[in-house]
C-alpha positions in Angstrom: -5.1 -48.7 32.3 -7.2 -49.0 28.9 -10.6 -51.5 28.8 -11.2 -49.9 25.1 -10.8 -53.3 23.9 -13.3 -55.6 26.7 -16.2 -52.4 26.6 -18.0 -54.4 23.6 -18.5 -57.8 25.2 -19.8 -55.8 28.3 -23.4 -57.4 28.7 -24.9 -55.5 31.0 -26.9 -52.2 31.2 -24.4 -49.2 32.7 -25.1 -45.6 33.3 -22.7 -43.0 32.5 -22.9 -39.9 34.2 -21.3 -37.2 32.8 -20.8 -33.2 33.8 -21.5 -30.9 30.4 -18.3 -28.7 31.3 -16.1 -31.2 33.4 -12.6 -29.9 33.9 -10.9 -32.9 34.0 -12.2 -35.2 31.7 -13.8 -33.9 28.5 -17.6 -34.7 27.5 -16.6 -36.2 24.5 -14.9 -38.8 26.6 -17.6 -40.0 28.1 -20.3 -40.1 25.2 -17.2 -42.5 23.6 -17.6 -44.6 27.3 -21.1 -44.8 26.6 -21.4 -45.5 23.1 -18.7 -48.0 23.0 -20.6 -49.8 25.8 -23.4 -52.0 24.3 -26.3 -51.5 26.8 -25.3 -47.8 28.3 -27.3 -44.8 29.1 -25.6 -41.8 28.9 -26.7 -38.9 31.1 -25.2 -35.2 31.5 -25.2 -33.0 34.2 -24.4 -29.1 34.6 -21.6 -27.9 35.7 -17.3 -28.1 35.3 -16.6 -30.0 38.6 -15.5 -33.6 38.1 -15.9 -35.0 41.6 -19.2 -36.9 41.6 -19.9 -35.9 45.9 -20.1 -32.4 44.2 -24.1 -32.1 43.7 -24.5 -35.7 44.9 -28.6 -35.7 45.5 -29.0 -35.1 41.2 -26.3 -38.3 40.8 -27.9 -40.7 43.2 -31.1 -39.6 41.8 -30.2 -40.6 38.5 -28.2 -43.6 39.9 -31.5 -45.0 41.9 -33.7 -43.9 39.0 -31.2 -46.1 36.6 -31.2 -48.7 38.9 -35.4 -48.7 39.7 -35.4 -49.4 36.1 -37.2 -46.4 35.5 -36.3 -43.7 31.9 -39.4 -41.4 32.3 -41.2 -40.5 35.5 -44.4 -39.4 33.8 -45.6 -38.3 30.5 -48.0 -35.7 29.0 -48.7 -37.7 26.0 -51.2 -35.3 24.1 -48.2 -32.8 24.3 -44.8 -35.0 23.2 -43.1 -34.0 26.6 -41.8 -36.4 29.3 -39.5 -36.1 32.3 -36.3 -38.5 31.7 -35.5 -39.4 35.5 -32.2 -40.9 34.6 -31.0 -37.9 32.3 -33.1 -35.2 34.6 -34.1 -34.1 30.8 -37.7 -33.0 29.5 -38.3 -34.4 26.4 -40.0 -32.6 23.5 -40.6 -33.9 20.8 -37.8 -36.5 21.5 -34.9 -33.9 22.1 -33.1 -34.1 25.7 -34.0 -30.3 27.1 -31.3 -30.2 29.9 -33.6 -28.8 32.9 -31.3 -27.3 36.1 -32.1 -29.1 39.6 -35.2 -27.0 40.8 -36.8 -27.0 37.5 -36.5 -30.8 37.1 -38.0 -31.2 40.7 -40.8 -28.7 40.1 -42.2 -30.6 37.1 -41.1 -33.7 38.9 -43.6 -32.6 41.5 -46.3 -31.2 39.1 -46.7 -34.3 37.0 -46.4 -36.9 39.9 -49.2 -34.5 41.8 -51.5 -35.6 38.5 -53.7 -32.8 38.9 -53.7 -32.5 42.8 -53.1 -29.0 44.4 -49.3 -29.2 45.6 -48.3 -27.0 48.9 -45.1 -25.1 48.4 
């Protein structure tokens, strides 16, 4: 099965969720999905697994996050950094910094807490 040809007269936003270091399907592969795809985000995860239950909670956070119609969850603006909830990213300076799962959440946490004193 190829859609190659129908991705361009796709008019609606899609998400494209893509592991860094998947096994099966190379990375490349899905940046193609998404950029042949008129309104797509693309977003990478870690890791080489290609089954999407693998890691699930970072997937349907991105998938609810996507869905919510939400790209950042909060911003610093004096410093050029944001949290991209869809791509669980910080962004400097506009480049995506991959973050793993913990740090994501920490500064998830911290910027959502806006100045509040956050129990462990």
């Amino acid at each position: 099965m190829n859609a190659v040809d129908v991705l361009p007269r796709v008019r609606t936003e899609s998400l494209v969720i893509h592991r860094r270091d998947d096994r099966t399907i190379p990375l490349e592969a899905g940046r193609r999905l998404a950029a042949e795809l008129p309104l797509a985000r693309f977003a990478e995860l870690d890791g080489n697994v290609h089954l999407p239950w693998i890691d699930g909670d970072a997937i349907a956070d991105m998938v609810h996050s996507f869905l919510a119609g939400k790209e950042a969850t909060a911003s610093l603006p004096a410093t050029g950094c944001r949290l991209d909830e869809a791509g669980r990213a910080l962004v400097l300076d506009g480049r995506h910094e991959p973050t793993t799962r913990l740090e994501f959440g920490v500064m998830r946490t911290l910027l959502r807490a806006s100045g509040r004193v956050v129990d462990p």
